[in-house]
N, C-alpha and C positions, 0 to 999 in steps of 0.2 A: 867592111860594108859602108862605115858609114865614109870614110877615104874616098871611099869610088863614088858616094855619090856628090861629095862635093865639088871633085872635079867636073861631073858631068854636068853638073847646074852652073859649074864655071867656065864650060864651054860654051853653054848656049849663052851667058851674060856675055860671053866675049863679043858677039857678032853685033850685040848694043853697043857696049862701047867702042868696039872700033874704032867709029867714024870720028868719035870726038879727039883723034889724034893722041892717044896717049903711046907709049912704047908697050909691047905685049907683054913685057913681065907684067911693066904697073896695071895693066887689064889682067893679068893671072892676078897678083896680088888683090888688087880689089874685088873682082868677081870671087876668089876665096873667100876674103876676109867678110862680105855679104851674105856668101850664103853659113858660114858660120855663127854668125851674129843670129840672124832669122832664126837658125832652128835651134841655138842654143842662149844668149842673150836672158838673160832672167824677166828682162822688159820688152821681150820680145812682140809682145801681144798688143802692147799700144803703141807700136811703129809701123806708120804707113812707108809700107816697105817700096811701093813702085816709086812714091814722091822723091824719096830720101836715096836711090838710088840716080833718079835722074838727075837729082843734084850733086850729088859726089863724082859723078862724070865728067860735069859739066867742070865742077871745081879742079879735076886733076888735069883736063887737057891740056896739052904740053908738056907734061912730066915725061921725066925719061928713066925716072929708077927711084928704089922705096925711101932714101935718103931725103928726098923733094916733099915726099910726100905728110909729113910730122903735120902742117894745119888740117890736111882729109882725113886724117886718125884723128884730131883734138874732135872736127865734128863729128865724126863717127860715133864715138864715144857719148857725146854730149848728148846725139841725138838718141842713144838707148839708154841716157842719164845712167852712164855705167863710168863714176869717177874710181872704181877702185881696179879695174883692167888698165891694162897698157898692151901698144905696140913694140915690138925689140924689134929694131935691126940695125946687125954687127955689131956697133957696140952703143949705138943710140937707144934711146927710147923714149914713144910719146905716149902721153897720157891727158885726158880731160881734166882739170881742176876747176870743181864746184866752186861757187864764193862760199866763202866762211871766214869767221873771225879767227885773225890770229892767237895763236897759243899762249896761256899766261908766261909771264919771262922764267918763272918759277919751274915751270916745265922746259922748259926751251933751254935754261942753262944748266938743268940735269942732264938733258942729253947729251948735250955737246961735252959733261964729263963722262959719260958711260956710264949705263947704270948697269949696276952688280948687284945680284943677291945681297940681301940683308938682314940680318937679325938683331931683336935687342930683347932685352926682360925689362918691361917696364912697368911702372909700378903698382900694387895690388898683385903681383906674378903672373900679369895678364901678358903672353909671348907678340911680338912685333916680327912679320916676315913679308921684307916685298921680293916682289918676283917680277924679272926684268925680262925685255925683250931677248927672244931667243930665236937666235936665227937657222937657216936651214942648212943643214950640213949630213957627213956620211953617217950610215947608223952607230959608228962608236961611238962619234962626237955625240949623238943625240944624245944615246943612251948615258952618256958621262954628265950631260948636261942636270937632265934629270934626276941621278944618283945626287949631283951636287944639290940640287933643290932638295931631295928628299932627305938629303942627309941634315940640312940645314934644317928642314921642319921637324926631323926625329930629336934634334939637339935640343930643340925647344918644349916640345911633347913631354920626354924624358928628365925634363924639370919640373914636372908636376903640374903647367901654367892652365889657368882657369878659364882662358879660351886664347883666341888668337888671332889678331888684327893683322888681316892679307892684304897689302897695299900696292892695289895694280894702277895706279894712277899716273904711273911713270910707264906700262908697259903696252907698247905701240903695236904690237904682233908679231909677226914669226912664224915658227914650228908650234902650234899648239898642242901635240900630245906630249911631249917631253913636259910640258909646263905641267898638267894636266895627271901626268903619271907622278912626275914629284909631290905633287898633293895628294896622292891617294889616299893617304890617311885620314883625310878633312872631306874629303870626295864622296868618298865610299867606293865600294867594289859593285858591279855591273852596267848598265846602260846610263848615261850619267846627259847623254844629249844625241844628236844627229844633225845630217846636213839634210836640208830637203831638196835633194838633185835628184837625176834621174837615172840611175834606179837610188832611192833614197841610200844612207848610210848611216851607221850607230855609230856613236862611241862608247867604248864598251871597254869597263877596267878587269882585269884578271889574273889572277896565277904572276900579278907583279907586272904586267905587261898590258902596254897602252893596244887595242884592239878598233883597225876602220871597218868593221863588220867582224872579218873571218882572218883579215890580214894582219899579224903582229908587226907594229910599226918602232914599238922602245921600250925595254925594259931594264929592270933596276934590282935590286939584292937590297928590301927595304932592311930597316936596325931600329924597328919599332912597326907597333901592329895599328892596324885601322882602328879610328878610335869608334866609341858610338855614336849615332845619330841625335843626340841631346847635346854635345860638346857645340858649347858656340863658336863662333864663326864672324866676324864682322869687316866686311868687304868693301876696302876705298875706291872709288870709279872716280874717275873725270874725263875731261877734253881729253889726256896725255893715253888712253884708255881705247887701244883702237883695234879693229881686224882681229887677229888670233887672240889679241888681250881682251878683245869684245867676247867671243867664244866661249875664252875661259872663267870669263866674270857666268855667263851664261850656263857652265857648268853647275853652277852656285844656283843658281834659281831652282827654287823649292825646293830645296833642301831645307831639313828642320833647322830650328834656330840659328838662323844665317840675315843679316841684317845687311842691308845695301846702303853705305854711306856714300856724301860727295855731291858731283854735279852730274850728268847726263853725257853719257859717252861718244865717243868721235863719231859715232852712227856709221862704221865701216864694216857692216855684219854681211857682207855678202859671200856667198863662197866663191874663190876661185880656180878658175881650169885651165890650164895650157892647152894651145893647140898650135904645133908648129905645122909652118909652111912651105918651107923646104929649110936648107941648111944656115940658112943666114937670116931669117925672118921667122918670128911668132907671135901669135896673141895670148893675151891672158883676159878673161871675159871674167865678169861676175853673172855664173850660171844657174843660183839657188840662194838658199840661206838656212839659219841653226834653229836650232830648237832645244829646251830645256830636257831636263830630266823626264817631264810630262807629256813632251810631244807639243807643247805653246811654240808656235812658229816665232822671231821677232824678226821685223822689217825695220825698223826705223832706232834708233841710239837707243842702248839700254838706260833707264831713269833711277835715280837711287831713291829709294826707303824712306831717308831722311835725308832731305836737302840740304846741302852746308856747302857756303859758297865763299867759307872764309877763306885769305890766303894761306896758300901751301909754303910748310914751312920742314922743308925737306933736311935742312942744315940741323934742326934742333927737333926732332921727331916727339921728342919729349911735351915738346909745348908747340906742338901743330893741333888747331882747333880740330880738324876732324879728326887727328886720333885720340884726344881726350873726349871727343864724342863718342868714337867707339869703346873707350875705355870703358864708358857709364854704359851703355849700355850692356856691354860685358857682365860686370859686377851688377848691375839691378836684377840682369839672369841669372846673378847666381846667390842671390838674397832667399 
């Protein structure tokens, strides 16, 4: 149904654009990618739709094919201030980019090594685990992904450690429920968050497996049990902290003794939806956004707890100001 209607609202846009000489794919392609935007666009609501229409016609005339077209997607974008979508097509893709400050080098040259899971026991037997961008793949791979995160966090558990410092300030996004499931044990078992799209959706842990409502998406064969809701928890955020790492810091929210250290995250909290266009062209829109364990919607970069804006000192974890932050905090909870 809703297919059929966007063709047909892409028919009647065509007989606008016409005149302005574009070739008829790039009036299918734009007359789609419009009326997608309108009725699904998370900012849909403060876009003067007829304005922004009559200038993206005006902007594409003369185009002959979607290749041309990469600056009438950067505006499109900008004008539903939607920086976390992209257009694909074949093998390009455009996207809007907001201004923002660049990334500390601290971050920036972790990347470019790959970051991997990691653990340490550091001292007071307080356990150290970051958790790295995890990307989208077929359900073994997920499911393998997750087993390895949870298996890293039960190695830690299973030491006795007095709580345990989760450092997402390296993890950009991905697949959020593999991340999500390897935590269960810090998580807890049932509705832990949602997307508010339309028709809304849970996230929802269970019977070992990550749940988008009713749909089992990744599960795992834990080797240690859920721990209780008093077990602290103390959670590094920053810039490097984006999209599905956004989410998953977001899981974290209100949950009992659970501390937000660091800086204020990439603010990439939107959800996103494919909608292809035919075979060689699609969009990805940002159509909603997350919500905590309590139904708290957030729109804008999640903030930490306690601000600490020292440098990240990834190389020597031992002696990075915000995890001897979290450390104290740890032990003062367990005084």
């Amino acid at each position: 149904m809703r297919i059929r209607q966007v063709l047909i609202l892409s028919l009647l846009w065509l007989v606008t654009a016409s005149s302005l000489g574009q070739s008829k794919d790039v009036q299918f392609l734009l007359d789609t990618t419009l009326s997608l935007m309108q009725r699904h666009s998370v900012n849909a609501a403060s876009v003067n739709w007829a304005a922004l229409r009559k200038e993206i016609y005006a902007q594409s005339a003369g185009k002959e094919n979607a290749y041309q077209l990469g600056p009438v997607y950067r505006k499109l974008f900008e004008a539903v201030g939607d920086f976390h979508g992209a257009f694909f097509c074949w093998d390009s893709s455009y996207k809007w980019q907001r201004p923002e400050s660049p990334y500390p080098d601290s971050i920036v040259n972790e990347w470019k090594k790959g970051v991997t899971i990691q653990t340490k026991l550091l001292d007071g037997n307080i356990g150290y685990l970051r958790v790295p961008f995890m990307s989208f793949a077929q359900r073994p791979a997920l499911d393998a992904k997750a087993q390895a995160l949870n298996d890293s966090l039960c190695a830690l558990i299973q030491g006795n450690v007095k709580g345990i410092v989760l450092d997402l300030r390296l993890n950009g996004g991905g697949a959020m429920f593999p991340m999500m499931l390897g935590l269960q044990q810090v998580l807890g078992e049932g509705k832990i968050g949602s997307f508010v799209t339309n028709p809304p959706e849970d996230w929802i842990i269970k019977n070992n497996g990550f749940y988008l409502d009713t749909t089992l998406l990744t599960a795992i064969v834990p080797k240690c049990k859920i721990l209780p809701a008093s077990f602290p928890v103390a959670v590094l955020i920053g810039r490097g902290t984006g999209s599905s790492g956004e989410f998953l810091a977001m899981a974290f929210k209100e949950r009992k003794n659970t501390i937000f250290i660091g800086d204020e995250t990439a603010g990439y909290i939107t959800v996103n939806q494919g909608f292809p266009i035919n075979d060689a062209v699609s969009l990805l829109l940002a159509v909603g956004y997350g919500t905590d364990r309590t139904g708290r919607v957030y729109k804008a970069a999640l903030v930490a707890d306690i601000i600490n804006r020292e440098p990240d000192n990834f190389n020597n974890i031992k002696s990075d100001k915000k995890v001897l932050a979290a450390m104290k905090w740890i032990t003062d909870k367990k005084k």
